[in-house]
C-alpha positions in Angstrom: -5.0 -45.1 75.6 -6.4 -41.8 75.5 -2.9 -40.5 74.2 -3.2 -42.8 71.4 -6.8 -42.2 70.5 -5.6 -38.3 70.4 -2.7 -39.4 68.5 -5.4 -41.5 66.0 -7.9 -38.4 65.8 -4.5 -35.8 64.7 -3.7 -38.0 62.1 -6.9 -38.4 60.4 -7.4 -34.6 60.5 -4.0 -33.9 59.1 -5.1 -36.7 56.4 -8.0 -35.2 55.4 -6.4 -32.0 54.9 -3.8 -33.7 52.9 -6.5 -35.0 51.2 -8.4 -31.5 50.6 -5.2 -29.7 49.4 -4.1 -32.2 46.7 -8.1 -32.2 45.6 -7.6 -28.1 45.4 -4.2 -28.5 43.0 -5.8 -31.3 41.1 -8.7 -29.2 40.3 -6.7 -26.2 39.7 -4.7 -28.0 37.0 -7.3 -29.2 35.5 -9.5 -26.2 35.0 -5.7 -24.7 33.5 -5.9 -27.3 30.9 -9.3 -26.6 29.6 -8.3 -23.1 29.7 -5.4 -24.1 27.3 -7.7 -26.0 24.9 -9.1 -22.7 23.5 -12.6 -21.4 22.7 -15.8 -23.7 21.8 -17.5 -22.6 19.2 -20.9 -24.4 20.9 -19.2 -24.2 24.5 -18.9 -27.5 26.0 -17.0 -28.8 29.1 -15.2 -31.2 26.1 -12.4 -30.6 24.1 -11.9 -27.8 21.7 -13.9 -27.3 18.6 -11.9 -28.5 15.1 -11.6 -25.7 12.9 -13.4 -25.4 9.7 -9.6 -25.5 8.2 -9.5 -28.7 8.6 -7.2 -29.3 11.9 -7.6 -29.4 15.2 -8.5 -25.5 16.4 -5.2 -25.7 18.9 -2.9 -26.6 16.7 -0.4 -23.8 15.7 1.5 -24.1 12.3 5.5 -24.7 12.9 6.8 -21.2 14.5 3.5 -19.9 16.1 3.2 -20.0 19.4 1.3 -23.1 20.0 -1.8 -22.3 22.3 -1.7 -25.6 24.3 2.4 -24.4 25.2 0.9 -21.0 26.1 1.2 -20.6 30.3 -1.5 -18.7 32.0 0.2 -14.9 32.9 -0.9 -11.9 33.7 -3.3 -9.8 31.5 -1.7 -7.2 28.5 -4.8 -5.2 29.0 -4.9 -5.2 33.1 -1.9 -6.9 34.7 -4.0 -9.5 36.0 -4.3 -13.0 35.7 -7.7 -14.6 34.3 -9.3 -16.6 36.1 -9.2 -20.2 35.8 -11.1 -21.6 32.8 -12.2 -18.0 32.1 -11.9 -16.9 28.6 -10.9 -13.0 28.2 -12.4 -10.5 25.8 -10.4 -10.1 22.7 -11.1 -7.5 19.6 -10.4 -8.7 16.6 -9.6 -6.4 13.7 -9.2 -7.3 9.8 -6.7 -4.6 8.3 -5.9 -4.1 4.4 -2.9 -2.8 3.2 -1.7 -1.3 -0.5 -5.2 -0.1 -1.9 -5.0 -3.1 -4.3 -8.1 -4.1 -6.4 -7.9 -8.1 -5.2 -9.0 -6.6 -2.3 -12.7 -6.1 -3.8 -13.2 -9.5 -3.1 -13.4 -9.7 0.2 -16.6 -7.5 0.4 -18.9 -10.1 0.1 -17.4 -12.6 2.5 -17.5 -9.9 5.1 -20.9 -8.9 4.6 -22.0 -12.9 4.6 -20.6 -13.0 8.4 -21.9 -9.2 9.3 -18.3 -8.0 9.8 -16.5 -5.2 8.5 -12.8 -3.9 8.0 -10.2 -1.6 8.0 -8.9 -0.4 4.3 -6.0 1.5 4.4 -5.8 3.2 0.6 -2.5 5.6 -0.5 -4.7 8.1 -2.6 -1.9 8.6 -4.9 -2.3 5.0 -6.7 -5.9 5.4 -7.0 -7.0 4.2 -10.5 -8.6 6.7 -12.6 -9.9 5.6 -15.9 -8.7 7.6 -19.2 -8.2 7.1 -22.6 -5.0 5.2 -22.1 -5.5 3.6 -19.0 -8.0 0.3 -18.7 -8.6 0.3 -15.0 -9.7 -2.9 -15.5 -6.7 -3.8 -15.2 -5.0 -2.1 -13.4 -3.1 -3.6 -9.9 -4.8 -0.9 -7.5 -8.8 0.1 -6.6 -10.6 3.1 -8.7 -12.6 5.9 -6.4 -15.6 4.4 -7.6 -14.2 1.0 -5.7 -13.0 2.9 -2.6 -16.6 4.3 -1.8 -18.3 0.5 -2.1 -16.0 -0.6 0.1 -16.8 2.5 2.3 -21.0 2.0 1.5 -20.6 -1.1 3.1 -19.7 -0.4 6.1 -16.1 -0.3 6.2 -13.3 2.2 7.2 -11.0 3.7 4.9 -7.7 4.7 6.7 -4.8 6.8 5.3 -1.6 5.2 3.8 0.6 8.1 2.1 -0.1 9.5 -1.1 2.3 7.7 -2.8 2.8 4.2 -0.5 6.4 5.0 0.3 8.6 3.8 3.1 9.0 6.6 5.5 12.6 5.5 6.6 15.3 7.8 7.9 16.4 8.4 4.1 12.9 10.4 3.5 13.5 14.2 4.6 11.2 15.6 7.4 9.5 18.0 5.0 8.4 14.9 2.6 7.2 12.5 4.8 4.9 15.6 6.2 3.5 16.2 2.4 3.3 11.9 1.9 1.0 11.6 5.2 -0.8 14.8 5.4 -1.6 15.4 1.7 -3.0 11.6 1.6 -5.5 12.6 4.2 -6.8 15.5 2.5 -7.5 13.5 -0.9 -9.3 11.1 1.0 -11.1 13.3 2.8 -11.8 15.4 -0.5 -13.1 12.6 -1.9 -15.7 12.4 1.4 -14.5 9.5 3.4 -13.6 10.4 7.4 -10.6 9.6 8.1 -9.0 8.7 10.8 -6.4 6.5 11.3 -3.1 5.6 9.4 -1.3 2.7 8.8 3.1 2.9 8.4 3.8 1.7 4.6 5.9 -1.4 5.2 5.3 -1.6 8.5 8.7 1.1 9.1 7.6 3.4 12.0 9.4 5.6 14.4 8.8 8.6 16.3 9.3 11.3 14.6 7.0 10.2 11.7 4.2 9.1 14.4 4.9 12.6 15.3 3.9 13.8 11.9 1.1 11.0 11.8 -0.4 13.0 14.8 0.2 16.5 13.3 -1.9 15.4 10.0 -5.0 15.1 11.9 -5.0 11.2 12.5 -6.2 9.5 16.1 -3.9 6.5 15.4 -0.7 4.5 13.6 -0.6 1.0 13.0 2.1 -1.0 12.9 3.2 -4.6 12.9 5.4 -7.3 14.1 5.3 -5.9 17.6 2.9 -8.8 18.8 4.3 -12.7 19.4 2.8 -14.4 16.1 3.5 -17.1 13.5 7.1 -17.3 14.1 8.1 -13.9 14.5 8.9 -11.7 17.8 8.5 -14.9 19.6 10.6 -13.2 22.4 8.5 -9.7 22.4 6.7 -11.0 25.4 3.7 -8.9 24.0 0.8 -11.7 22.8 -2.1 -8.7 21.6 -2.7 -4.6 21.8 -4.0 -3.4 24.7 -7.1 -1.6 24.4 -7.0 1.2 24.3 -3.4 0.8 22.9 -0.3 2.0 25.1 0.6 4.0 22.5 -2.2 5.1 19.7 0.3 6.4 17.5 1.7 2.7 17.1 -0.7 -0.3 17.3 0.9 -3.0 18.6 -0.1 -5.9 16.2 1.3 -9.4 14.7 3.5 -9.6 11.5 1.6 -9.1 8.1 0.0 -12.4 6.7 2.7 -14.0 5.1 5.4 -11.7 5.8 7.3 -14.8 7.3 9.0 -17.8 6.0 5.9 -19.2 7.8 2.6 -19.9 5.7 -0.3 -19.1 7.1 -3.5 -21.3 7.2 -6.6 -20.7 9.0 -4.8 -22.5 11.8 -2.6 -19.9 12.2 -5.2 -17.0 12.3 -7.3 -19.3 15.2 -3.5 -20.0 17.8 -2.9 -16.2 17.2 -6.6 -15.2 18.8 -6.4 -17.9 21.2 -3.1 -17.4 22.3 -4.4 -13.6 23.4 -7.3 -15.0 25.2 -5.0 -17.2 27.3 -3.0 -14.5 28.2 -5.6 -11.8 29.2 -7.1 -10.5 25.9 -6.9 -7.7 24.1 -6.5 -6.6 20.5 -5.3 -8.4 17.3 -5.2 -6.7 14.2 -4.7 -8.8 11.1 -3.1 -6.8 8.0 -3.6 -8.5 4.8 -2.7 -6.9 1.2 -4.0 -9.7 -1.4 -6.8 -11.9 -1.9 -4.5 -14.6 -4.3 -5.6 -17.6 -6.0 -3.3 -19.6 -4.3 -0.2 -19.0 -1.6 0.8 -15.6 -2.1 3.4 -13.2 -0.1 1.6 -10.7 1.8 -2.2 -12.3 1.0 -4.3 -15.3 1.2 -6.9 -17.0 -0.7 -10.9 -16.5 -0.6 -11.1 -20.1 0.8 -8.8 -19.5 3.7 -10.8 -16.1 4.7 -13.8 -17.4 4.5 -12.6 -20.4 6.9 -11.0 -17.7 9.1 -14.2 -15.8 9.3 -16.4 -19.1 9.3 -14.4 -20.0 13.1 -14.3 -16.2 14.3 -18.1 -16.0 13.9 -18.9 -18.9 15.5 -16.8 -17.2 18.8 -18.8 -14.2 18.7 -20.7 -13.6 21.8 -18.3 -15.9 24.1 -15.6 -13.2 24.6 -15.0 -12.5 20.8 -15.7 -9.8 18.8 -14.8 -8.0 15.4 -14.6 -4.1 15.1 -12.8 -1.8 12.7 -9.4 0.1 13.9 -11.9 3.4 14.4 -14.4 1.3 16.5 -11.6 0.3 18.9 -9.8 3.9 18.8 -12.6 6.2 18.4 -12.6 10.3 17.9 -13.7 12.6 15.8 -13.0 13.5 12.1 -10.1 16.1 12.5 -9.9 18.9 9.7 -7.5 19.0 7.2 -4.0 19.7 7.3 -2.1 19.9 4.0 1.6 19.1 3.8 4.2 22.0 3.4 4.8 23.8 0.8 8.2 23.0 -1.3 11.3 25.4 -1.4 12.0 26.8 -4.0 14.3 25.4 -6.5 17.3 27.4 -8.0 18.3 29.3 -10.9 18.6 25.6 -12.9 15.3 24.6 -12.2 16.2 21.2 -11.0 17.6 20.3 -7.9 20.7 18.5 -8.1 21.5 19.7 -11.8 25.1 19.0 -12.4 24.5 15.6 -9.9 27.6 16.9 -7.5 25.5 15.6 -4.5 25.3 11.4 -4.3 22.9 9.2 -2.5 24.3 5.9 -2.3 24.7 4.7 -5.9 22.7 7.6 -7.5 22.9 11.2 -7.6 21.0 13.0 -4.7 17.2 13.8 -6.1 17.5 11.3 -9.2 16.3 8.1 -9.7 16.7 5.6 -12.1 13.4 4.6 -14.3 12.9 0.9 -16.7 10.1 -0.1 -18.4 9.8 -3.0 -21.1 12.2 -5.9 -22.0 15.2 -5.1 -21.5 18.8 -5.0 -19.2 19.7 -1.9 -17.6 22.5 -0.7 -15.5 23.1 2.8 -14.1 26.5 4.2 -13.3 27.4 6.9 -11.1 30.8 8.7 -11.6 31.6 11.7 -9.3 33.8 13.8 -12.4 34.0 13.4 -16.1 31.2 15.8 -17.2 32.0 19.1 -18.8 33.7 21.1 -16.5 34.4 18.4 -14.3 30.8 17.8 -13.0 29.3 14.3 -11.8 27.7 11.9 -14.4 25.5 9.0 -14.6 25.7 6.3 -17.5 22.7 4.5 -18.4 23.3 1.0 -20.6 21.5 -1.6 -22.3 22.8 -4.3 -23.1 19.9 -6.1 -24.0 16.6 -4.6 -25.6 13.8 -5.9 -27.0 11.3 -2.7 -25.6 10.7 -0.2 -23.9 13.4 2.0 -22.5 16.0 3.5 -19.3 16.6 6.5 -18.2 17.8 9.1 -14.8 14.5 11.1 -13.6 14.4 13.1 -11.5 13.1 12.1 -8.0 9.3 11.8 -8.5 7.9 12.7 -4.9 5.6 15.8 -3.9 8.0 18.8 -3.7 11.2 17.3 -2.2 13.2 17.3 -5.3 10.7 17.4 -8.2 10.5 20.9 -10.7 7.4 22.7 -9.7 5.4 23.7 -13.2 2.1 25.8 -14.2 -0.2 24.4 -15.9 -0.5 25.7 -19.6 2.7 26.8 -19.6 5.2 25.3 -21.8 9.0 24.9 -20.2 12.2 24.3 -22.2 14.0 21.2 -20.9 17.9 20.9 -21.2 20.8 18.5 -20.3 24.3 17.8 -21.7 24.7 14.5 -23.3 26.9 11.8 -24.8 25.8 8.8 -26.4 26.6 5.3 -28.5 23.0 5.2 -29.3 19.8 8.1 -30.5 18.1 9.6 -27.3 14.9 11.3 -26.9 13.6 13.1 -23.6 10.8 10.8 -22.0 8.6 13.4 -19.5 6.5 12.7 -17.1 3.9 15.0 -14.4 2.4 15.2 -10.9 -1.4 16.3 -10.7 -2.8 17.6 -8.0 -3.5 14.5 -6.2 0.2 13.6 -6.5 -0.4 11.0 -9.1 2.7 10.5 -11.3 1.9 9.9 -14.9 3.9 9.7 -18.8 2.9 12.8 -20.4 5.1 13.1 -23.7 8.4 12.3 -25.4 10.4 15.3 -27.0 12.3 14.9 -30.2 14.9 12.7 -30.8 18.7 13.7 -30.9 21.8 11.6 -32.4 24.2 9.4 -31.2 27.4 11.8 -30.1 31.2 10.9 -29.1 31.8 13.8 -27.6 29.5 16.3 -24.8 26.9 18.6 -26.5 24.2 20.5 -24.5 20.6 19.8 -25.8 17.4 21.6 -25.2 13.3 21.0 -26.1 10.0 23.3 -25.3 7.6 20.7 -24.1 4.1 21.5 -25.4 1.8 23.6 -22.7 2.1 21.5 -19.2 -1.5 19.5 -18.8 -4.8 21.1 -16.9 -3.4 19.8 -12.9 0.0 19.4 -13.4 2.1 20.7 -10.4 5.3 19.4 -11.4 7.5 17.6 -14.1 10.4 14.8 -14.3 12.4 14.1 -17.5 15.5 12.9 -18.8 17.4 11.2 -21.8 16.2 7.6 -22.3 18.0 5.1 -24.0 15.7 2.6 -26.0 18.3 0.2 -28.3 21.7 -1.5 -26.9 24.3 1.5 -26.0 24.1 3.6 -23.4 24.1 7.3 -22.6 25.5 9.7 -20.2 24.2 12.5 -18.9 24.9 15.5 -16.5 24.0 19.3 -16.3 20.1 19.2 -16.4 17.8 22.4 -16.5 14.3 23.6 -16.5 12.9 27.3 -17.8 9.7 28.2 -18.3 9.7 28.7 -22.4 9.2 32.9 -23.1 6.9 33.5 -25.0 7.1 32.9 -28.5 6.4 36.7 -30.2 7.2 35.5 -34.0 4.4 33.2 -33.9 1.7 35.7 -31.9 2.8 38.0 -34.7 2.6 36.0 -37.4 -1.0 34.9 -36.1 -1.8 38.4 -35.8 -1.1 39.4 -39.7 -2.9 36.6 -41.0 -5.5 37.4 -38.9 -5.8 40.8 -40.9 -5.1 39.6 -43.9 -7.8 37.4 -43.8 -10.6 39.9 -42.5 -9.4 43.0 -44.3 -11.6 42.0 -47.3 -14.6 41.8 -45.4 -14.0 45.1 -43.2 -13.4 46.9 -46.8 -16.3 45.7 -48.6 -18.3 46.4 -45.6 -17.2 50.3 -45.5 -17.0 51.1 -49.1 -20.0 48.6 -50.7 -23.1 50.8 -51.9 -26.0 51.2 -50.0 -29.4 51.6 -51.7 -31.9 54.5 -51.1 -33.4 54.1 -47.6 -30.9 51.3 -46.3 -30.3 53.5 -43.3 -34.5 53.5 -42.4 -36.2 51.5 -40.6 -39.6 49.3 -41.7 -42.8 49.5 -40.1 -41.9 46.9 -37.8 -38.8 48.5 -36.5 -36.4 46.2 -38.1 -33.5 47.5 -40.4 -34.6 47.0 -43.9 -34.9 48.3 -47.7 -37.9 50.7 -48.8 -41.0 51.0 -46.8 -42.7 47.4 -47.0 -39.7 45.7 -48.2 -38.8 42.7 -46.1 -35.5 43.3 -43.7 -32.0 42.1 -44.9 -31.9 38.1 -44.8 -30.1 36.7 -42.1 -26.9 34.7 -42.4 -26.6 30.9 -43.6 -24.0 30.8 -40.7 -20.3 31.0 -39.5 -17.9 28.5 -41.2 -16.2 26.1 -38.2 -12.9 27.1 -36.8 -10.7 24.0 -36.1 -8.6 23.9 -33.1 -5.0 23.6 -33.8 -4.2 20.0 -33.5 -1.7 18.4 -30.7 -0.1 15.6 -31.7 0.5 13.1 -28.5 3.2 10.5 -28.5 1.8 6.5 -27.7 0.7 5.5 -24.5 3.3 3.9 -21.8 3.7 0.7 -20.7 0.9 -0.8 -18.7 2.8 -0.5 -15.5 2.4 3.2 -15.6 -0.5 5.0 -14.5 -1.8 7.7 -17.0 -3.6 10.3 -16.7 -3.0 12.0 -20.0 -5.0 15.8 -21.1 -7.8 15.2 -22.6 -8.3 17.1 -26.0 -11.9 17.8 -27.3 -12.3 18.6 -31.0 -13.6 21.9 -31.6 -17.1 22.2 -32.7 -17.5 23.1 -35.6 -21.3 24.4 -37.3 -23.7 22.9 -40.0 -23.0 25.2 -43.0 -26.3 24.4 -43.7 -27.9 25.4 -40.7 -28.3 28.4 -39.3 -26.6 27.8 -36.1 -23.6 29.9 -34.7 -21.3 27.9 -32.4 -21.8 29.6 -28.7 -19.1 31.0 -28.1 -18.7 32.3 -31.7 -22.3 33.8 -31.5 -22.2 37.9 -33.0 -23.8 39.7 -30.5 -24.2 42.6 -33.1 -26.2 41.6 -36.3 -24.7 44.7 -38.2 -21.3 42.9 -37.7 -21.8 39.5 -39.6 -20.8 39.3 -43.0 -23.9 39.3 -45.5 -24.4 35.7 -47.5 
């Protein structure tokens, strides 16, 4: 018996452990479960919280990674696994892209849930408000928009001057100018930058090289991080933080980059889905605030839902911070791009089009505005001389016009120019159809803007070499881009393009000169040979030039007649799509006749000198 009861007492022990390690992996599946279910807003040992889209919180749009799908692995940020039912910390960044003016709108909402953002701005699209351009209007933000957004709060970041993609095709030299340069506007214009973001997402390392040589702490990038349908394989579910790499955050595709659409839904799986896996850091990068579904953007409703849900997770392992809050360092100085090589004895780079890139010629681009139809052509011979041309057609126009330019980037391939200089612009030509030069300049910043159009030449069969001096270049302008438009169905081709700086013109300073003498011999006669009476040369009493003792001095002069400035006659304004920043031209001033003012900088400093009434 006592065998048995032995026997008896095993079993029951072995039971009971049975018992305990089934109650153990019971447990432990069920505390992975609630860990699955996401986030609470008010945390409660219940299901998850419905979002204030409208569906369930867990439930990811068709191709995102659904949370509930999500196993527990280790963590991005540490290698290790969370613990069970454990939610880990995850930084949550809201990143705008394309310095676009829909973008003001988002200000308020922000500020309602005391959050704030990253703005990524290229300086080079900046608005600035002239006398042809309604910034109102216009697609992108004005300075005056850039420093609310930074008043409140936010970050501006770096995006090139001109919002370019910095692909292979872009040499070294210009990509350097594009990044750098951008920084030191921005940081002219008194915000602290930082940190940069790739235009179009296109990164590699020798431009995050560059990124790091023009005084930024950080690149970011996207598409790198598992998210609404895209690098579902990446293995990479948020940014570590501090990043593996600064010099390219890790982060999910743009909103609605994908054939996915984005809802609130999709913002929620994308944090939750980082929780699950260990944390880390999401960075959303939105361009547009639409009215409705929009590529690249999303609606006020849908942020306001997004930020609705992420404040109600602050506190419980969620929090919001700009890219520089998560990065950090200082405000490096500035480091301008290079300066451009010089171009040769033409003036233009490329002139007679010999080199090709792809279906243009190398430093050219093709330029269309209004509407019409365009095509270019490229043929490698048939110019004068043999050289390369390019044939621009339209075979539909109803307005505006086409043209070749020349490339229209900081220094790469666009003429340098002086300001106040005028330049004679040349190019051979064949035509079906009248053609004009359309020009165009860079300021400073590196804004590109329509400056004039040159007179107008006629239709030709066969090649004839045509030449314009362009009025003086405007106050800022670093650099020019023309060509031969076409504006009415026909087309014209061109080839053998040059650029001088106009000499100066001697006739005219000669001619100016004469008249001037002509004009003032008169006076300078009748002042040395008109009679003096007795005592003019004596003083009065008072000291003052005058007639006989106790004779009042000589009366002073009504005043100088107004000189007008020579007028300059500008062409219309471009289409809206262009950004202008046209010279500005002030009207002389001219004085009262009836006063007895003298214009400043007319004033006679020597009373003897002014002409009596």
């Amino acid at each position: 018996m006592k065998p048995m009861r032995a026997l008896r007492r095993t079993g029951a022990t072995l039971a009971l452990l049975f018992a305990a390690v089934f109650a153990a992996l019971a447990g432990g599946g069920l505390a992975g479960a609630a860990t699955v279910s996401g986030p609470s807003a008010n945390p409660a040992p219940a299901a998850a919280p419905a979002s204030t889209a409208g569906p369930a919180s867990t439930a990811a749009p068709a191709g995102a990674a659904p949370a509930s799908t999500a196993p527990a692995t280790t963590s991005a940020a540490t290698g290790t696994a969370p613990a069970a039912g454990a939610v880990s910390p995850t930084v949550v960044t809201f990143a705008w892209g394309g310095g676009n003016a829909s973008q003001m709108a988002s200000l308020d909402l922000f500020a309602r849930y005391g959050m704030h953002a990253t703005y990524y701005i290229p300086s080079g699209l900046v608005c600035f408000p002239s006398k042809t351009m309604n910034c109102a209007t216009s697609q992108y933000l004005t300075l005056a928009d850039a420093r609310k957004i930074a008043a409140a709060g936010n970050e501006i970041g770096g995006l090139t001057v001109s919002h370019i993609s910095l692909d292979t095709s872009v040499p070294t030299a210009e990509a350097q100018r594009e990044i750098c340069d951008d920084r030191v506007n921005l940081l002219h214009w008194g915000f602290p930058v930082t940190d940069f973001a790739y235009p179009f997402t296109v990164a590699q390392p020798r431009i995050e090289s560059l990124v790091s040589r023009c005084g930024y702490n950080s690149g970011l990038g996207a598409g790198q991080v598992a998210a609404a349908g895209a690098c579902l394989k990446c293995g990479v579910y948020a940014e570590t933080v501090p990043p593996r790499n600064p010099f390219l955050i890790r982060a999910p595709i743009e909103v609605n980059a994908s054939a996915v659409h984005w809802t609130p839904a999709t913002f929620e799986s994308i944090v939750q889905t980082a929780q699950h896996h260990g944390g880390g850091w999401i960075v959303f990068l939105i361009h547009d605030i639409c009215p409705a579904y929009c590529t690249y953007g999303i609606t006020s409703t849908q942020l306001t839902q997004v930020l609705s849900w992420i404040h109600g997770q602050l506190g419980s392992g969620l929090k919001v911070e700009t890219v520089h809050q998560v990065i950090g360092g200082a405000v490096k100085p500035a480091v301008a791009g290079p300066t451009p090589a010089p171009i040769g004895r033409t003036g233009v780079a490329n002139a007679d089009l010999a080199a090709a890139a792809g279906s243009y010629p190398a430093c050219f681009q093709p330029a269309q505005y209004g509407d019409n139809r365009a095509s270019f052509s490229y043929h490698p011979n048939g110019g004068p001389g043999g050289s390369a041309t390019e044939t621009v057609s339209l075979t539909g126009a109803q307005s505006g016009d086409a043209k070749l330019l020349q490339e229209t980037d900081l220094g790469q391939c666009a003429p340098p120019v002086t300001a106040g200089r005028s330049y004679a612009v040349g190019a051979w030509y064949k035509s079906t159809t009248p053609t004009e030069f359309d020009l165009y300049y860079r300021n400073q910043i590196g804004v590109w803007s329509y400056w004039t159009t040159g007179a107008g030449f006629p239709a030709s069969a066969t090649w004839k070499h045509v030449s314009w001096t362009t009025p003086a270049a405007p106050p800022g302008a670093t650099a020019i881009s023309f060509g031969l438009a076409v504006g009415h169905v026909g087309q014209v081709t061109t080839t053998g393009y040059s650029l001088a700086a106009a000499p100066p013109d001697h006739v005219k300073t000669l001619t100016f000169v004469v008249i001037g003498l002509l004009i003032s011999a008169p006076f300078i006669g009748w002042r040395l040979w008109r009679p003096r009476p007795a005592g003019a040369s004596r003083r009065n009493a008072s000291g003052q030039p005058g007639g006989a003792e106790g004779q009042p001095g000589a009366r002073q002069p009504a005043g100088l007649a107004g000189h007008g400035a020579a007028g300059r006659r500008w062409m219309d304004g471009p289409p809206a799509h262009q950004v202008v920043v046209g010279p500005e031209t002030d009207a002389a001033a001219r004085a009262d006749p009836g006063s007895r003012t003298v214009p400043p900088s007319q004033t006679p400093t020597d009373p003897e000198a002014r002409p009596p009434t």
